[in-house]
VMD Tcl script that builds the backbone (N, CA, C; Angstrom):
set m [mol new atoms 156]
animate dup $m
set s [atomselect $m all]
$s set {name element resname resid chain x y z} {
  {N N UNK 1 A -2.512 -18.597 -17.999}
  {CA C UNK 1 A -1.572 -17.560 -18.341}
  {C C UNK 1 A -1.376 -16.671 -17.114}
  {N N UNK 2 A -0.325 -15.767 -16.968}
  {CA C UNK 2 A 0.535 -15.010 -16.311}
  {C C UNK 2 A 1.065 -13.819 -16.506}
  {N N UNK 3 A 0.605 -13.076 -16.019}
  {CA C UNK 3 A 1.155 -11.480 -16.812}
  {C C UNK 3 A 1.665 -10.956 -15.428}
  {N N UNK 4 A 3.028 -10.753 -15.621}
  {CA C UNK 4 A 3.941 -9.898 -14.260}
  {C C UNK 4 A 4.100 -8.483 -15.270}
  {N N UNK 5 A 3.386 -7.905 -14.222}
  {CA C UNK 5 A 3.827 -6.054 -15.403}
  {C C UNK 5 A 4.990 -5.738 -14.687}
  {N N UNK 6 A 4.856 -5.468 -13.614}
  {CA C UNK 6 A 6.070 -5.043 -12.509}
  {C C UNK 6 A 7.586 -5.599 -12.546}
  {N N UNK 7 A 8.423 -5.244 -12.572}
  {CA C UNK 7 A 9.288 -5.343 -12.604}
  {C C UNK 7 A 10.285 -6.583 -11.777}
  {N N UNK 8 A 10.942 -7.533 -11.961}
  {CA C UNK 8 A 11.406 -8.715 -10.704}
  {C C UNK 8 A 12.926 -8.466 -10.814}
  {N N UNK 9 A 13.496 -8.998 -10.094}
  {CA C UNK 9 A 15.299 -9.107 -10.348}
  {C C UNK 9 A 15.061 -10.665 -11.154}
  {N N UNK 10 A 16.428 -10.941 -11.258}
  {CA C UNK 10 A 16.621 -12.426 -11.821}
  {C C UNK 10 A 16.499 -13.669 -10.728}
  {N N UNK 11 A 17.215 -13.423 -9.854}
  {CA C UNK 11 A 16.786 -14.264 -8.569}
  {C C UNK 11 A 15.159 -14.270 -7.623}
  {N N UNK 12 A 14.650 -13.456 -8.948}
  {CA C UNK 12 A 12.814 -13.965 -8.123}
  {C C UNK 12 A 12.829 -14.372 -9.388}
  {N N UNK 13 A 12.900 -14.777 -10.848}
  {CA C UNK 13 A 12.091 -16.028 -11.277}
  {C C UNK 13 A 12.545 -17.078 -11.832}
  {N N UNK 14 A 14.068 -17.117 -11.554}
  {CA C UNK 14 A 14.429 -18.439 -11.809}
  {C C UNK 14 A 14.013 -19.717 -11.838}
  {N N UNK 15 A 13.566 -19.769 -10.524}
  {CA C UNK 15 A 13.306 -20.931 -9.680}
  {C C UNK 15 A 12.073 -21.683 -10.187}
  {N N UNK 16 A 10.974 -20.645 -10.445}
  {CA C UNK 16 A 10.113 -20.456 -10.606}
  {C C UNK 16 A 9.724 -20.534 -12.585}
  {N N UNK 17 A 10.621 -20.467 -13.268}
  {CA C UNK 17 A 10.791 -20.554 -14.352}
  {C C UNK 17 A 10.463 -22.276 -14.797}
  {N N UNK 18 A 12.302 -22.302 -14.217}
  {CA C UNK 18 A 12.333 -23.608 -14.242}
  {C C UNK 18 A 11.374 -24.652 -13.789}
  {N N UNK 19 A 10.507 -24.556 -12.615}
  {CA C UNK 19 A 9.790 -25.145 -12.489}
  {C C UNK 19 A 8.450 -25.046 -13.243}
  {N N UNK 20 A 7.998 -24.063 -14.018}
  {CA C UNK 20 A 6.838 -23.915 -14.692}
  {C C UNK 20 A 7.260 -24.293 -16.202}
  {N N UNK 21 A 8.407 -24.440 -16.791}
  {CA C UNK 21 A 9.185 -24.581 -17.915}
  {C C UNK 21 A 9.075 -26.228 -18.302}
  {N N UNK 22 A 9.749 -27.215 -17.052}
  {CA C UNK 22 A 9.634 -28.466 -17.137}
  {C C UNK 22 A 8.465 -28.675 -16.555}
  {N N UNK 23 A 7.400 -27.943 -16.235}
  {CA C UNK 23 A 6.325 -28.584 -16.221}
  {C C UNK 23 A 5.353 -28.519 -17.593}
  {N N UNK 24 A 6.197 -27.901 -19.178}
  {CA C UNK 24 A 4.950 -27.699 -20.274}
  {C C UNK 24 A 4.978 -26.279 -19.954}
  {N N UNK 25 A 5.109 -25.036 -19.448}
  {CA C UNK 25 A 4.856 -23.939 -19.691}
  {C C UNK 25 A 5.876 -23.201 -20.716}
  {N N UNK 26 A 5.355 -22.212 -21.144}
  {CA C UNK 26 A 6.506 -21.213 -21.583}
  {C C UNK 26 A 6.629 -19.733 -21.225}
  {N N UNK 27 A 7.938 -19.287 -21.087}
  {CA C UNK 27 A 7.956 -17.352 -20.192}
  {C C UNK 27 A 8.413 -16.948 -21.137}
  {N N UNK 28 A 7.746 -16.067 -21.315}
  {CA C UNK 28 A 8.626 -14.897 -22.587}
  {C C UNK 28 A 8.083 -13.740 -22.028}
  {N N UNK 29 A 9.168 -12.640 -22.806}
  {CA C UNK 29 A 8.585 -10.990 -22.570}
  {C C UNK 29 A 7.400 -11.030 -23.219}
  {N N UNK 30 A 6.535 -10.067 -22.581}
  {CA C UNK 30 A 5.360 -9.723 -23.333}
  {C C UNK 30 A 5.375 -9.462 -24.532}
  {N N UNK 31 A 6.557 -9.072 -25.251}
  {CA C UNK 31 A 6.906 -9.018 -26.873}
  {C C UNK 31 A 6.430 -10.151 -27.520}
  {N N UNK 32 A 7.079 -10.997 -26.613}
  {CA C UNK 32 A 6.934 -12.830 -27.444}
  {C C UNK 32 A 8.382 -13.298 -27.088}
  {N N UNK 33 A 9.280 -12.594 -27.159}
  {CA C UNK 33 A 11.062 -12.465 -26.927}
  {C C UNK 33 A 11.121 -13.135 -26.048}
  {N N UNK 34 A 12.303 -14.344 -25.953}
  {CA C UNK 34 A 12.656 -14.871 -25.159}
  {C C UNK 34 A 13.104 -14.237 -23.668}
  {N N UNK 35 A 12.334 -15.175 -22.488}
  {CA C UNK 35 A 12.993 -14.294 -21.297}
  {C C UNK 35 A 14.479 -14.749 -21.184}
  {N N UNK 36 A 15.111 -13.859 -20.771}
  {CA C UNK 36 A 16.800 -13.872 -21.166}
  {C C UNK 36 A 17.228 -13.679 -19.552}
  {N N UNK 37 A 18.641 -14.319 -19.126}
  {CA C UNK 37 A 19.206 -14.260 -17.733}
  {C C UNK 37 A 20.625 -14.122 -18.060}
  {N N UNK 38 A 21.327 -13.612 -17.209}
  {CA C UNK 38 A 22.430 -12.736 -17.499}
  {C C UNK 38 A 22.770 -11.745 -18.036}
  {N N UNK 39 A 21.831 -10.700 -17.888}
  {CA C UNK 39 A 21.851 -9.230 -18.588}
  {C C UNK 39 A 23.031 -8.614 -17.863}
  {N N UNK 40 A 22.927 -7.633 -18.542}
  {CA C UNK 40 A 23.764 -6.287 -17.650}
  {C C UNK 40 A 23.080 -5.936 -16.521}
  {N N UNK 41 A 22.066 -5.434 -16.361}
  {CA C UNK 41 A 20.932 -5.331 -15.641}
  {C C UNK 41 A 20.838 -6.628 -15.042}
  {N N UNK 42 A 20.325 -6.918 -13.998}
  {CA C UNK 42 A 19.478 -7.995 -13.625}
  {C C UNK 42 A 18.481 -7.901 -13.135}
  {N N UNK 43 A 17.965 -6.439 -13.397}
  {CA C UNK 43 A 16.400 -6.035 -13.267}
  {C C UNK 43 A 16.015 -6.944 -14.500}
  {N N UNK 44 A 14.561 -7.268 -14.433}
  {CA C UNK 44 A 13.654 -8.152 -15.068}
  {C C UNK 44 A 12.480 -7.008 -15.614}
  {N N UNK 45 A 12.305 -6.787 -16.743}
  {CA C UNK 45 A 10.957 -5.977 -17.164}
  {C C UNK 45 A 9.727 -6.777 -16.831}
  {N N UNK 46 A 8.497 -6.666 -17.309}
  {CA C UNK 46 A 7.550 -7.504 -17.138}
  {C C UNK 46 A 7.584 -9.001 -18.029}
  {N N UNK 47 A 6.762 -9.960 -17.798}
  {CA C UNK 47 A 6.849 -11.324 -18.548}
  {C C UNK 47 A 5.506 -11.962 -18.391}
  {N N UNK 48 A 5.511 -12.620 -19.363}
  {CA C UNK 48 A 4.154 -13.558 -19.545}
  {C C UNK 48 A 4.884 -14.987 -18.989}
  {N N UNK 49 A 3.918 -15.937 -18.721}
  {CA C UNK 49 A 4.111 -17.270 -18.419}
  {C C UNK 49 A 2.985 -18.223 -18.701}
  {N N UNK 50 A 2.798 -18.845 -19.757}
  {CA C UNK 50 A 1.729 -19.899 -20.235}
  {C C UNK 50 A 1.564 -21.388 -20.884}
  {N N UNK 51 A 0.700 -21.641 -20.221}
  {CA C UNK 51 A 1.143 -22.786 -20.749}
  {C C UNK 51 A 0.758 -23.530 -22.779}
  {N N UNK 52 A 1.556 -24.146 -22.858}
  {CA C UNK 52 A 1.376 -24.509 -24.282}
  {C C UNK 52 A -0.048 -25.180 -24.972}
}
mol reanalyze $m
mol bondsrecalc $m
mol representation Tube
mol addrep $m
């Protein structure tokens, strides 16, 4: 598991998504809430990343 508290834009975890995503992981907000891309914002709150 993965806990980002700090804040990212969208273009730091794309890449990085995707590659931890098709490898078996899953990112969600620390809520549980899906991490979401294309906000208004493209500030990023914090996110978890773990694997299943």
């Amino acid at each position: 598991m993965y806990y980002r508290h700090g804040p990212t834009m969208e273009w730091d975890t794309a890449a990085g998504q995707a590659i931890a995503t098709s490898s078996g992981a899953k990112m969600t907000m620390p809520s549980g809430e899906p991490f979401l891309y294309n906000k208004v914002s493209l500030l990023n709150p914090g996110f978890l990343c773990k694997v299943k």
